[in-house]
Backbone as CSV, one residue per row, in Angstrom:
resi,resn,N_x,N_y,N_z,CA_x,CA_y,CA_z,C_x,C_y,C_z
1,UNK,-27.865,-0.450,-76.138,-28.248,-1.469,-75.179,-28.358,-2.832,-75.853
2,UNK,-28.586,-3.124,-77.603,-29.106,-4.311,-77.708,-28.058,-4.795,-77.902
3,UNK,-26.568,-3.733,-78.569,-25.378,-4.394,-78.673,-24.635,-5.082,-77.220
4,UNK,-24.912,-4.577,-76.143,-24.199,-5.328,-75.278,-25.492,-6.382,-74.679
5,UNK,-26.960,-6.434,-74.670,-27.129,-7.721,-74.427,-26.796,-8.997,-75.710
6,UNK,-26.988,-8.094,-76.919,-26.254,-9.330,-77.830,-24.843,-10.198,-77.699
7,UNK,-24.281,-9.513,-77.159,-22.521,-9.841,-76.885,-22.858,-11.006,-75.830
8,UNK,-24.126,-11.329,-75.300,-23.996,-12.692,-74.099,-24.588,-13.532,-75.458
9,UNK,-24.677,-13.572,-76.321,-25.228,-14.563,-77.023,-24.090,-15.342,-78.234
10,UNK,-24.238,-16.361,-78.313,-22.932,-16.472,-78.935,-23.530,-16.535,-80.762
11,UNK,-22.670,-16.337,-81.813,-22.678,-16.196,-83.203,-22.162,-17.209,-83.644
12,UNK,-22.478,-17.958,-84.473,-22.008,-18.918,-84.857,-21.412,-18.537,-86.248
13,UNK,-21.766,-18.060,-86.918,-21.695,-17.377,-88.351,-20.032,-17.263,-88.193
14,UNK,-19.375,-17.370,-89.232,-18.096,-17.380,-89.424,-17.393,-16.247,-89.474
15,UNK,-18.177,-15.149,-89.613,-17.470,-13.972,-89.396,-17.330,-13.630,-87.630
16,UNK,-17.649,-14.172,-87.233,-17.370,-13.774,-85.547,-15.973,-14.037,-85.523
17,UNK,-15.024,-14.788,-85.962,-13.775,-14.746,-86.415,-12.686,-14.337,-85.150
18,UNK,-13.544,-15.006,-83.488,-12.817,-15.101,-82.676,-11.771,-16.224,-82.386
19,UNK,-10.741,-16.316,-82.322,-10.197,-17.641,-81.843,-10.086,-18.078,-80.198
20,UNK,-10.302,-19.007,-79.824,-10.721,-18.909,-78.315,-8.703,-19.041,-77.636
21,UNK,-8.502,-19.361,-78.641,-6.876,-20.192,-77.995,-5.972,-19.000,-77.076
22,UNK,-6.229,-17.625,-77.246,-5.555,-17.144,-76.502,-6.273,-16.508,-75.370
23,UNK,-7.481,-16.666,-75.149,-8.322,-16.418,-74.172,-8.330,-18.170,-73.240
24,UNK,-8.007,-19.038,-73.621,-7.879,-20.073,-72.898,-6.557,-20.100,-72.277
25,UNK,-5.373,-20.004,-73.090,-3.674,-19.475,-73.200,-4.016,-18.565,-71.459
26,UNK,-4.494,-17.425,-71.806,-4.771,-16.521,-70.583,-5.067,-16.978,-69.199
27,UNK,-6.403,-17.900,-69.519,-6.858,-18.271,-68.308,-5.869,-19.703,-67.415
28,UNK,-5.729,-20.326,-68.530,-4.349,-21.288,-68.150,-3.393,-20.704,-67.215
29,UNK,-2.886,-19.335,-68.054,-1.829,-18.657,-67.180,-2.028,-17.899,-65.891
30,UNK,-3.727,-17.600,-66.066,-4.042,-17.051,-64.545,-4.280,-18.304,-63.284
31,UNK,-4.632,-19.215,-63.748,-4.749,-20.761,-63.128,-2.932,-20.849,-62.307
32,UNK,-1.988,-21.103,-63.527,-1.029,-21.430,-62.895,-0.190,-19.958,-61.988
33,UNK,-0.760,-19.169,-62.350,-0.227,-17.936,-61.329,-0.878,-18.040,-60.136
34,UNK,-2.366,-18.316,-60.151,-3.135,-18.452,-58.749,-2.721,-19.188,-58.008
35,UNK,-2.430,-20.835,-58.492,-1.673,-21.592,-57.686,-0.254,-21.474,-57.185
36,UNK,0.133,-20.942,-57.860,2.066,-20.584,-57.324,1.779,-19.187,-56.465
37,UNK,0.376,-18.657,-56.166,0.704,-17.443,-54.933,-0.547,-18.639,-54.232
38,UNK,-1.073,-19.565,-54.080,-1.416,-19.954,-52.788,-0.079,-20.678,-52.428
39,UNK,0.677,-21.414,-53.173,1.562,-22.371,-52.900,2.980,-21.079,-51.804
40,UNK,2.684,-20.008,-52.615,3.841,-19.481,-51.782,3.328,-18.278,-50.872
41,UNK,1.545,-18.406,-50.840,1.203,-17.493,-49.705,1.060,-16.237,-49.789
42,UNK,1.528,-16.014,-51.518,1.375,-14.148,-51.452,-0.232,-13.932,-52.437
43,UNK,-0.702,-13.079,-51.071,-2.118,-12.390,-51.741,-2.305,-11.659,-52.976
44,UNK,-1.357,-11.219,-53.658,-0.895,-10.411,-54.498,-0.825,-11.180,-55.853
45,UNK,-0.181,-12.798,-55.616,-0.408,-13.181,-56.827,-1.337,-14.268,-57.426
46,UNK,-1.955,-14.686,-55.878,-3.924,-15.137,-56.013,-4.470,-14.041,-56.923
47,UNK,-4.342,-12.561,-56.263,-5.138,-11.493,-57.115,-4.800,-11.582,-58.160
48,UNK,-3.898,-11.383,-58.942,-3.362,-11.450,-60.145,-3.851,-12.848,-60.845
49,UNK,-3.685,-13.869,-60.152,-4.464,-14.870,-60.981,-6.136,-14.818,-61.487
50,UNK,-6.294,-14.401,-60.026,-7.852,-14.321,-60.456,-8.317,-13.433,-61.736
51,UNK,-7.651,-12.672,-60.942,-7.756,-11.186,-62.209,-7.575,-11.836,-63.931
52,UNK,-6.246,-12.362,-64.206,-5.936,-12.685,-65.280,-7.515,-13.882,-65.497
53,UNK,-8.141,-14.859,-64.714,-8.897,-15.711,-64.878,-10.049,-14.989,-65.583
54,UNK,-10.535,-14.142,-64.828,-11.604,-13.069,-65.139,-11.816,-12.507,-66.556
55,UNK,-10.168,-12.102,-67.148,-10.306,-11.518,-68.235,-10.511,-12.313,-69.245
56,UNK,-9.597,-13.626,-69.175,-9.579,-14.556,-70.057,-11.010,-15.231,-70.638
57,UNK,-11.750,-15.435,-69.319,-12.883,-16.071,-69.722,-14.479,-14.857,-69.615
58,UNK,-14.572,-13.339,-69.338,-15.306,-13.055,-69.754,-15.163,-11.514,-70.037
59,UNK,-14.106,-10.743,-69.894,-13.928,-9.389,-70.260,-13.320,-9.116,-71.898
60,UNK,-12.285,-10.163,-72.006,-11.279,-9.625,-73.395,-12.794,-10.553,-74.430
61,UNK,-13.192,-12.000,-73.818,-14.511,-12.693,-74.760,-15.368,-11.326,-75.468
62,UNK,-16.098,-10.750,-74.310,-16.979,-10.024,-74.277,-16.220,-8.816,-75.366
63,UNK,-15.043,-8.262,-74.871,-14.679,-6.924,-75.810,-14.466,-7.749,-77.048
64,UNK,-14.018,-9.025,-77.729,-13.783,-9.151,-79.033,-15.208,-9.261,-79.320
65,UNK,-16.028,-9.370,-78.911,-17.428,-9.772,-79.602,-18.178,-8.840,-79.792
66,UNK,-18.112,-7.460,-78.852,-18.822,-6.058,-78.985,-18.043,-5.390,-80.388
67,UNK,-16.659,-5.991,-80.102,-15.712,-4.797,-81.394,-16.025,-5.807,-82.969
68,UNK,-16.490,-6.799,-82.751,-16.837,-7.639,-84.082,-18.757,-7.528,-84.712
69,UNK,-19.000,-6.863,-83.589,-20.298,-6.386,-84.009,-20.130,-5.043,-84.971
């Protein structure tokens, strides 16, 4: 339990040795997927954006920081 409330806290220490650039890379790409399925109306690739948004900014964060503990 203390390892996953620790994982909301951030480490500053240099071994946390996450790089944010492809978790931003991600969410960028779920951004421009969300907008090209409102722009063309399909529900399918809003979901997919969101989805990709989700991971980028708190599922893949969260798993590099539990697996670096």
């Amino acid at each position: 339990m203390s390892a996953v409330l620790g994982a909301f806290f951030y480490d500053p220490h240099p071994s946390f040795g996450t790089d944010p650039r492809p978790f931003v890379a991600l969410m960028i790409v779920g951004f421009v997927v969300g907008v090209a399925g409102h722009i063309t109306k399909i529900k399918t690739l809003v979901a997919i954006g969101i989805g990709l948004i989700f991971l980028g900014t708190f599922l893949l964060p969260l798993a590099a920081n539990l697996a670096n503990r």
